[in-house]
C-alpha positions in Angstrom: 131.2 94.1 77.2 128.0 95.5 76.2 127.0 99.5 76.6 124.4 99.3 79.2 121.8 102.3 79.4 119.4 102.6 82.0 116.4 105.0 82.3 114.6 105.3 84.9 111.7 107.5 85.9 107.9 108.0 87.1 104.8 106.5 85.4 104.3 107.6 81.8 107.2 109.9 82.2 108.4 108.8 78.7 111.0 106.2 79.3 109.9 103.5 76.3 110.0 106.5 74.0 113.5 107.1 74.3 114.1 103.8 74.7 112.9 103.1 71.8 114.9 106.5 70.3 117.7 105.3 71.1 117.6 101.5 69.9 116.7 103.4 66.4 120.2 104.9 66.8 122.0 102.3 67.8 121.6 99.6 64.6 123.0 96.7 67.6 120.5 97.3 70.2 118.8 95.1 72.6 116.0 96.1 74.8 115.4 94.4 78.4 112.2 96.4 79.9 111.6 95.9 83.6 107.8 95.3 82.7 108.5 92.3 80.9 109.5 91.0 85.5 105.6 91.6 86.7 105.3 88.9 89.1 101.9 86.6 88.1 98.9 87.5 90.6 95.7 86.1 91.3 93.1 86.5 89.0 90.5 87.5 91.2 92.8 90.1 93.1 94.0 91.5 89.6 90.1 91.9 89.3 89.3 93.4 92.6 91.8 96.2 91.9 93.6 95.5 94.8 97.4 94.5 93.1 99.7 97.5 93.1 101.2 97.1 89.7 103.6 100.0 90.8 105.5 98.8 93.7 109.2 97.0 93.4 107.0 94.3 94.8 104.9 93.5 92.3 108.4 93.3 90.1 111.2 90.0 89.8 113.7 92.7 90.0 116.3 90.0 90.8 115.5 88.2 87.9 115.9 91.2 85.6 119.4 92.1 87.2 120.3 88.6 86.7 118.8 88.6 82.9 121.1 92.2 82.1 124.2 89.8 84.2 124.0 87.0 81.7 123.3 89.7 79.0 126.0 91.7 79.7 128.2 88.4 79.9 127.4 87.7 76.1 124.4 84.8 76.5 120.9 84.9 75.2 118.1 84.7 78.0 114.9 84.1 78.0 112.1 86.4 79.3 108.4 86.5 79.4 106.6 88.7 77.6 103.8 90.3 79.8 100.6 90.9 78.8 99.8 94.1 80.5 96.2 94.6 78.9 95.2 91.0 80.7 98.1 91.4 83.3 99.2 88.1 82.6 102.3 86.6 81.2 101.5 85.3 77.7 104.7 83.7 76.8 108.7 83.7 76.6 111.4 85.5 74.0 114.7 85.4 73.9 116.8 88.1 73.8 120.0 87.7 72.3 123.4 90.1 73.4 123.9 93.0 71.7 126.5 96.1 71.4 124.0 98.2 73.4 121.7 97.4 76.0 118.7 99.6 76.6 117.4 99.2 80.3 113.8 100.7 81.4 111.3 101.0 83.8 110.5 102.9 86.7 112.9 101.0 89.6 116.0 100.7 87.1 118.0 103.1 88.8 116.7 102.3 92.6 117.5 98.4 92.5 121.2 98.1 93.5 121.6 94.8 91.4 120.5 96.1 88.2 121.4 100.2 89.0 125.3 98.7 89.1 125.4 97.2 85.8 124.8 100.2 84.1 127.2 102.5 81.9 125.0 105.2 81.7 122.1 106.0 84.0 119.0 108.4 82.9 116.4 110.0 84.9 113.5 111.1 83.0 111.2 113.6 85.2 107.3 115.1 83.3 105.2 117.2 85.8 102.4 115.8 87.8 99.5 116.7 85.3 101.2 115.5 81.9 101.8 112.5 83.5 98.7 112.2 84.8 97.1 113.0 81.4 99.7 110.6 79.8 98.6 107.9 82.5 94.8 108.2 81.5 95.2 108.2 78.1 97.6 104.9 78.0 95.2 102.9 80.9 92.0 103.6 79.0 92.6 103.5 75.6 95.8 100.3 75.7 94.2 98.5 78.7 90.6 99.1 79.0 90.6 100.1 82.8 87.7 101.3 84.5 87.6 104.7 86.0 87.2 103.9 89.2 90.6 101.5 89.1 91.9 104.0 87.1 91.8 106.4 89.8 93.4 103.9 92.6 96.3 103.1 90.3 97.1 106.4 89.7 97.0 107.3 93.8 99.2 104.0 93.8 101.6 105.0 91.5 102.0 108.5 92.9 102.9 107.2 96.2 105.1 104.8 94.8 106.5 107.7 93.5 107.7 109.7 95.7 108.6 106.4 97.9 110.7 104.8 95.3 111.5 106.3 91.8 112.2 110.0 92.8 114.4 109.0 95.2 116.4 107.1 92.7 117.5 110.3 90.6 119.9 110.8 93.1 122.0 108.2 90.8 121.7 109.7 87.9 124.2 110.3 85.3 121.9 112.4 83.4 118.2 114.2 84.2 116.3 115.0 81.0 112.5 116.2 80.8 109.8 113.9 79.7 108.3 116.7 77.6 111.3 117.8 75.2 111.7 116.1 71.5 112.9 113.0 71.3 115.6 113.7 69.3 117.0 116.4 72.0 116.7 113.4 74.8 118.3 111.0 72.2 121.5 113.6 71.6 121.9 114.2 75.2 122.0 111.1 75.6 124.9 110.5 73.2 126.8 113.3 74.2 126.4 112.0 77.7 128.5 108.8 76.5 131.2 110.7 74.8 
C-alpha cells in the first residue's frame, strides 16, 4: 500500500506548493489533485459568472475517492486534465501507482470517502488578506478574470470557506501555516510520518 498524503485547506492557501514540495522529496510520487474532478458546466453560465467553482458541488468528489481507491489498490486511472483558464476539461492522463500519493485541494479532508484513505492528513491555514492577495494575483494574471467576477468568486469562496473547508481542520493530523518556507512545511511534514 501506497503512503497517502492529503492537504487540505482554503483558496490559495498554499496547498499545490507543498504538494509539489513534497513530490520533489519523495523520488516515487504521484499527485491526484481534487481540481483535476471540476464537474463540466454550461458555457453560457461559466460566462455569466454564476457557477461557484468553490463548492463540493461543482466537484466529482466521488470520482476522486474512487480514483485514490484504485490508486491505492496498485492500478493506473485515468483522469481529466481541467483546463481551469477555459474552465473546461481538455483531455485525460493517466496516473500510474506510486510509493506515495500526494492528495490536494480544498474538500480533501471534509469528503469522508477520500478523508479515510489517507495516511496523513494536512491542514494548511494563510490569513484572510494574503489569501486574498494570493487569490487576485493567481485569477488575473493565470486566468484572465474580470474584476467584477473576480470579486463574486472571492465572496464565493469565502463562504465556502467557512461552510466547508475550516470545518474540516477538525481532522487534521497536522496544521501548518500557508506563509512559512516550504522547506519548514516539507520537514514537518516528514517528521509528522515518522
Amino acid at each position: 500500500m501506497p503512503l497517502v498524503i492529503g492537504i487540505a485547506g482554503g483558496t490559495c492557501a498554499g496547498k499545490s506548493r507543498l504538494a509539489e514540495g513534497l513530490a520533489a522529496h519523495y523520488a516515487n510520487a504521484a499527485l491526484l489533485a481534487m481540481d483535476s474532478f471540476y464537474r463540466q458546466q454550461p458555457p453560457e453560465a461559466i460566462a455569466a459568472g454564476i457557477v461557484d467553482f468553490d463548492s463540493p458541488e461543482a466537484l466529482d468528489l466521488d470520482a476522486m475517492a474512487a480514483a485514490l481507491k484504485s490508486l491505492r489498490a496498485g492500478r493506473a486511472v485515468e483522469i481529466p486534465v481541467y483546463d481551469r483558464a477555459a474552465s473546461r476539461a481538455a483531455g485525460r492522463r493517466t496516473v500510474s501507482p506510486h510509493a506515495v500519493l500526494l492528495v490536494e485541494g480544498l474538500f480533501v479532508l471534509e469528503w469522508p470517502a477520500i478523508r479515510e484513505q489517507l495516511d496523513l492528513k494536512v491542514f494548511i491555514t494563510v490569513d484572510g488578506p494574503v489569501q486574498r492577495a494570493r487569490r487576485q494575483a493567481r485569477d488575473l494574471e493565470l486566468y484572465h478574470r474580470s474584476l467584477a467576477r473576480l470579486h463574486d468568486d472571492l465572496a464565493r469562496a469565502a463562504a465556502a470557506q467557512e461552510r466547508h473547508v475550516l470545518p474540516s481542520r477538525a481532522f487534521a493530523d497536522l496544521v501548518l501555516s500557508g506563509t512559512d518556507p516550504l522547506d519548514q512545511q516539507v520537514a514537518a511534514c516528514l517528521k509528522a510520518l515518522c
